[in-house]
C-alpha positions in Angstrom: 48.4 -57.6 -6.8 46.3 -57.3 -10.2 42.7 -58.8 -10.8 44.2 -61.0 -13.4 45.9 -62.9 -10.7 43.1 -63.1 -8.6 41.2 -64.5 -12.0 44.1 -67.4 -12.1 43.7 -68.6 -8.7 39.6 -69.0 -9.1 40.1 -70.5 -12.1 42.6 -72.9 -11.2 40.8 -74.0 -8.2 37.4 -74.2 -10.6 39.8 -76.5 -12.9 40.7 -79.1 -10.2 44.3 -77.6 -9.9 44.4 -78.3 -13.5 46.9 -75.4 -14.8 46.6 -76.8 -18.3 43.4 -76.9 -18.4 43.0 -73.6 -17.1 45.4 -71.7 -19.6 43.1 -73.7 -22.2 39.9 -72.2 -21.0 41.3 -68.7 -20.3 43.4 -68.7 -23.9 46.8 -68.5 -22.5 49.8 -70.2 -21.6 50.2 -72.2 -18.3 54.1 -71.2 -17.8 51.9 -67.4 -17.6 49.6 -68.7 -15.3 52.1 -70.6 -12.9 54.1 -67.7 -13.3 51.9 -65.0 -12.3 50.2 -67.8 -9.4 54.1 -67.4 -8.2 54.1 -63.9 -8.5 51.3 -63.2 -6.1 52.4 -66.0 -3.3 55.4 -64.0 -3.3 53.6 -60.3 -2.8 51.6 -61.7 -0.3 54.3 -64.0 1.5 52.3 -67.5 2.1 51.8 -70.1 -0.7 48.1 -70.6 -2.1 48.7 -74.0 -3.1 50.6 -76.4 -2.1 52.5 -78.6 -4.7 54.4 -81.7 -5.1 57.3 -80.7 -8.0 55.8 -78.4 -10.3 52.0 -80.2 -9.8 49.2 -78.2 -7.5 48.4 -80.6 -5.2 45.9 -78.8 -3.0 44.9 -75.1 -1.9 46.4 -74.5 1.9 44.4 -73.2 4.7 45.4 -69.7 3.9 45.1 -70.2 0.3 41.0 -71.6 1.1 40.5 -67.8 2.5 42.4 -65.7 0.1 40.5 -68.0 -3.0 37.0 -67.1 -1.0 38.2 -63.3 -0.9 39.2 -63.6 -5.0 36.0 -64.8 -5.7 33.4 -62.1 -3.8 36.6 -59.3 -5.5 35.5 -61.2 -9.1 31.9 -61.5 -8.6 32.0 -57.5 -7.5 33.1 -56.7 -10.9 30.7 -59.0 -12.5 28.2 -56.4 -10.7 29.7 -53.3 -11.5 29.3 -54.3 -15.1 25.2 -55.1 -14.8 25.3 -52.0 -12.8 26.5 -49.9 -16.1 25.0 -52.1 -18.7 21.3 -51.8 -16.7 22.0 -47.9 -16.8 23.0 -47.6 -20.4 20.1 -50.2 -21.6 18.0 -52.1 -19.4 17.1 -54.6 -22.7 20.0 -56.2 -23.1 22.8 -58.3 -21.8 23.4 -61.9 -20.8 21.7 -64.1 -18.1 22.5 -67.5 -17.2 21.0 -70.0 -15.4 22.1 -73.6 -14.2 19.6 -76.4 -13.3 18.7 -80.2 -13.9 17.4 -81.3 -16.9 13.5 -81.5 -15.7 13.1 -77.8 -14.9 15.0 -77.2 -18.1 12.0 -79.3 -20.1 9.4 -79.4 -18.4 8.6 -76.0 -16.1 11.1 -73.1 -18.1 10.0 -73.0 -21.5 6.8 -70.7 -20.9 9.2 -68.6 -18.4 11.7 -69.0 -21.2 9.3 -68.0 -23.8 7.4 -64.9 -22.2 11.2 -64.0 -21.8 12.3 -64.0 -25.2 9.6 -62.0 -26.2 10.2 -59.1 -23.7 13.8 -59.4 -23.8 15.1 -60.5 -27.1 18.1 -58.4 -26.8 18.9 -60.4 -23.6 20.9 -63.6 -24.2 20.0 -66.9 -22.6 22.2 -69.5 -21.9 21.3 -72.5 -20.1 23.6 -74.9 -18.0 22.5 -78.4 -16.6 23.7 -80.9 -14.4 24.2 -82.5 -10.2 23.3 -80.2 -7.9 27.4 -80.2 -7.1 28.2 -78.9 -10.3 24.9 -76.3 -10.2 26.6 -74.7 -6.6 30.1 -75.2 -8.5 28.7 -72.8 -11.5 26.9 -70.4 -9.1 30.3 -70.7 -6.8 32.3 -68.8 -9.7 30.0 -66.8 -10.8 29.6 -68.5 -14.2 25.4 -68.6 -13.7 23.1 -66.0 -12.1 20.2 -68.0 -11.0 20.4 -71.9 -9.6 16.9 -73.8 -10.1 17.3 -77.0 -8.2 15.2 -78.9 -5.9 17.4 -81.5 -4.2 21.3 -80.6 -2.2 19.7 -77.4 -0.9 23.0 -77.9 1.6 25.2 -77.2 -1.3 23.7 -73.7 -1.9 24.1 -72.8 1.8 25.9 -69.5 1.0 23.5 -68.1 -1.9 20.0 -66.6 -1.6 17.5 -69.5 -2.2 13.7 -68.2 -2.1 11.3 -71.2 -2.9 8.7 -71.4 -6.1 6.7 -74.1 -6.3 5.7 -77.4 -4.7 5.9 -80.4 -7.0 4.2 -84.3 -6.7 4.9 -87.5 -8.3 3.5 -89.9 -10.2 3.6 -93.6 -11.1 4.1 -94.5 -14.8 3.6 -97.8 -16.3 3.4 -99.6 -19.8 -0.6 -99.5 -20.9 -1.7 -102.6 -19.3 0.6 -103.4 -16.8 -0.9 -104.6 -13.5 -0.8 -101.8 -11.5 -2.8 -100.0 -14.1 -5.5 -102.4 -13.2 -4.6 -102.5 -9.6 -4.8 -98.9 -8.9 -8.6 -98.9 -10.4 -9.9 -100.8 -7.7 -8.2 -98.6 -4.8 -4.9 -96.5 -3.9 -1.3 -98.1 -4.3 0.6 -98.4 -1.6 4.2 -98.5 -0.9 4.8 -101.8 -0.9 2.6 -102.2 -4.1 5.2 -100.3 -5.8 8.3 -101.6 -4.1 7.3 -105.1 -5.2 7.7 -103.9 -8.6 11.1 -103.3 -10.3 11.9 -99.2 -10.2 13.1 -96.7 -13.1 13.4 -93.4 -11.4 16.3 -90.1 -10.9 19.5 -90.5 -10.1 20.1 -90.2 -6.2 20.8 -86.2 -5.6 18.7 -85.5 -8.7 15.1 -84.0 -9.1 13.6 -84.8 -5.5 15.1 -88.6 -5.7 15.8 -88.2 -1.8 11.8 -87.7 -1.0 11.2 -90.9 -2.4 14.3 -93.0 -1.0 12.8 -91.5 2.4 9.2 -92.8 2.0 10.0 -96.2 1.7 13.1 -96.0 4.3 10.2 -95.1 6.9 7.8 -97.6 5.3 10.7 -100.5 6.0 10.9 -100.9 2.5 13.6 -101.7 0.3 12.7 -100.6 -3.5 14.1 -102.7 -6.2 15.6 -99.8 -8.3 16.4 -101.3 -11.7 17.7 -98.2 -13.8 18.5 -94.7 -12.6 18.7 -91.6 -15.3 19.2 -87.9 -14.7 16.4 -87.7 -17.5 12.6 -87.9 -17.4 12.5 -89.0 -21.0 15.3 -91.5 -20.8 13.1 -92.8 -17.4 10.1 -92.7 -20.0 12.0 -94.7 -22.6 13.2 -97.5 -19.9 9.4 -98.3 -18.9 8.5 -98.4 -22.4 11.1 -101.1 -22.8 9.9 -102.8 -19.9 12.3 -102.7 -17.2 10.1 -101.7 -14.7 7.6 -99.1 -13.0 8.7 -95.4 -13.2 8.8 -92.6 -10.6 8.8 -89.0 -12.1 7.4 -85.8 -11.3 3.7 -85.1 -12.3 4.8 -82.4 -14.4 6.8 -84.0 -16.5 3.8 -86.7 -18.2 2.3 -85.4 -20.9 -0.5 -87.7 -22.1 -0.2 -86.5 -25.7 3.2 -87.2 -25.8 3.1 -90.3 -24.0 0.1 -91.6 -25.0 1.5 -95.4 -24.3 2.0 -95.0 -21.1 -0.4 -94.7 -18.1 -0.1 -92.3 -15.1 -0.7 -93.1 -11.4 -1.3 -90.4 -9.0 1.7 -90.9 -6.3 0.5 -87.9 -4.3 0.1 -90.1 -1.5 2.9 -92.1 -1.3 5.4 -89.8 -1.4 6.1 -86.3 -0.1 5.9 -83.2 -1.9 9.3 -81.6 -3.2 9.9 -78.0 -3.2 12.1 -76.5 -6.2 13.8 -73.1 -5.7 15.6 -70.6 -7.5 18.9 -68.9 -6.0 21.6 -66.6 -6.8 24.3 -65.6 -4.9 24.7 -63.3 -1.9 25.3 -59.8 -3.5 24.7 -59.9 -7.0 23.1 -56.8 -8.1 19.9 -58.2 -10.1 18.8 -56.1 -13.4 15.6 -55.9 -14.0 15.1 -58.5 -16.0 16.5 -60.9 -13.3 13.9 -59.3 -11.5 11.0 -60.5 -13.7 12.3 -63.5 -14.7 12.4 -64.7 -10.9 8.8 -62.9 -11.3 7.5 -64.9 -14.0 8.7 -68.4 -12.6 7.3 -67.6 -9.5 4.7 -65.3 -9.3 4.3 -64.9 -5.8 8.5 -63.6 -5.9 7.6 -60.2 -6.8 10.4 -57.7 -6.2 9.8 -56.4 -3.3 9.4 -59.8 -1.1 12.6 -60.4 -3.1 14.5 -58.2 -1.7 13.6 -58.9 1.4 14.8 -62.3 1.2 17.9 -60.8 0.7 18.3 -58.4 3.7 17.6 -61.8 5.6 20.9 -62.2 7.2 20.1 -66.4 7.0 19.2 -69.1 5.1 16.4 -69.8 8.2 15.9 -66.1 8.3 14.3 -66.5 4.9 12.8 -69.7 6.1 10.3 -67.8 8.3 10.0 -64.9 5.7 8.1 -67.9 3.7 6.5 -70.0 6.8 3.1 -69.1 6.0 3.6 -69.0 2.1 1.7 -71.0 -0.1 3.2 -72.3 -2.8 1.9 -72.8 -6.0 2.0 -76.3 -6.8 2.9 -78.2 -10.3 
C-alpha cells in the first residue's frame, strides 16, 4: 500500500469519480491513476469502486470506510508538516480558509489585515462558495478554517466554536414606501411580505432564519431575485425589483448612500456565524490567533477545550452561557 494510492482514491472521490479530471488536477495520467486504484483493490482484496466498463460508477460500502480511513491517513501528514514547519519558523506557511462571500467582504478584511501585518510570510488563500462545497473543501483537507453560518449539519464531523451573532436589515430605494412607513412605527412581517423580496440564496448567509420567520408568521414572501452576493442583492433593489434582506453588516451608508436601511432586528432572528476546522488538525500558532482575532472571546485556551469536547453538543454547553459579540 503507498500514500500515493491513498491520495488517488480521495481525489477521485473529491472529483465525482472523474479519473480524468483527477489526473488533470494531480498532473498525471489517468491510465496511472486507474492503474494504481487497481493495484490497491487487489492488495487489499475488495473493490473501492464499483464500475460499469472502465467508468467509476460509485464508491462500495467498503470502499466509503477505507476512503474515510485515506482521508484522516492524508490529513495526518498534512499535520506532521505544520508540526515541522511551526518548529523551524513559526512566521511562515500557508493558511486557507473557505467561506461565503459576505464574511469574505464584509467581517474578514480587518482579521485579514491585522493578519498580514503580523504574518506577512504566511500566505493567504481564500475559497468561497455553498455551505456543501465549504464542508467538501474542509472534507479533503484543501482549507483549515470553515466560516459559515447556515448547514451547520454539513460540518457535523469538524470542530465548530461560534463567533458572533449577526441581524438583518431591510433595504430599500430612497423613497420607497416603506422608508416612509417605517417612520411612523415598526414593520412587520407582513409589511415586508407584501412587498416583492431580493435576498440570499436558500442555504446561504442565514437565508433559513428568515424563510422560518415568515413560515411561523403564515406568510408567504414574494421572493423576486435570489443572489449569493450582498452587492449583487444591493444592485437588484437599486434597479427596482423589490425590497432587500441582508445582514446589518453588510450596509455601508457611504457606499450606499442611495439606499435606505431598516432595522429588521425584530422581524427576524438573529444568525450565529462560526468558524471550524476539522477534528485533529494540529493548529500553528497563527491559526491560533487568527481564530483569536475574529473572535476575541476564542482565546487559545477555551479553544482547546472545544476540542477535547468529545461532541458537537459537548461544545454546545461549553458556550451555553457565552455571549456573543454581535455585528
Amino acid at each position: 500500500m503507498k500514500l500515493q494510492q491513498l491520495q488517488y482514491i480521495s481525489e477521485v472521490v473529491r472529483h465525482d469519480l472523474n479519473v480524468s479530471a483527477t489526473a488533470q488536477s494531480l498532473f498525471t495520467s489517468q491510465p496511472g491513476i486507474s492503474k494504481q486504484i487497481r493495484l490497491l483493490e487487489d492488495e487489499l482484496g475488495v473493490e473501492i469502486f464499483a464500475r460499469r466498463g472502465k467508468r467509476l460508477t460509485q464508491v462500495t460500502p467498503v470502499g466509503e470506510i477505507i476512503v474515510g480511513l485515506a482521508d484522516d491517513i492524508l490529513h495526518q501528514l498534512g499535520n506532521v508538516k505544520r508540526v515541522a514547519d511551526e518548529h523551524r519558523d513559526e512566521r511562515t506557511g500557508l493558511l486557507a480558509i473557505a467561506t461565503t462571500h459576505t464574511q469574505a467582504r464584509y467581517a474578514l478584511p480587518p482579521v485579514v489585515r491585522k493578519f498580514r501585518a503580523a504574518y506577512p510570510h504566511v500566505s493567504l488563500k481564500m475559497h468561497q462558495g455553498s455551505p456543501a462545497q465549504l464542508a467538501e473543501l474542509a472534507r479533503t483537507g484543501e482549507v483549515d478554517f470553515v466560516i459559515a453560518t447556515e448547514g451547520l449539519d454539513l460540518f457535523k464531523d469538524l470542530v465548530m466554536l461560534p463567533c458572533y451573532r449577526w441581524y438583518r436589515d431591510v433595504i430599500v430605494p430612497r423613497g420607497h414606501p416603506l422608508e416612509a412607513l417605517a417612520e411612523e412605527r415598526q414593520l412587520t412581517l407582513a409589511d415586508v411580505a407584501a412587498e416583492p423580496i431580493v435576498t440570499y440564496v436558500f442555504g446561504f448567509t442565514g437565508r433559513s432564519a428568515l424563510d422560518q420567520a415568515f413560515r411561523a408568521a403564515g406568510l408567504q414572501p414574494k421572493v423576486a431575485f435570489t443572489a449569493t452576493d450582498t452587492d449583487v442583492i444591493k444592485t437588484y433593489v437599486r434597479l427596482g425589483f423589490g425590497v432587500g434582506i441582508i445582514a446589518s453588516m453588510a450596509f455601508d451608508p457611504a457606499v450606499d448612500p442611495d439606499l435606505r436601511t431598516i432595522d429588521a432586528a425584530h422581524l427576524f432572528a438573529p444568525s450565529v456565524t462560526h468558524i471550524g476546522f476539522r477534528r485533529g488538525t494540529f493548529l500553528r500558532r497563527f491559526m491560533y490567533e487568527f481564530i483569536e482575532w475574529f473572535a476575541p472571546h476564542l482565546h487559545r485556551r477555551v479553544v482547546d477545550a472545544a476540542i477535547d469536547r468529545p461532541s458537537g453538543a459537548a461544545r454546545e454547553k461549553l458556550f451555553a452561557d457565552l455571549q456573543l459579540p454581535v455585528r
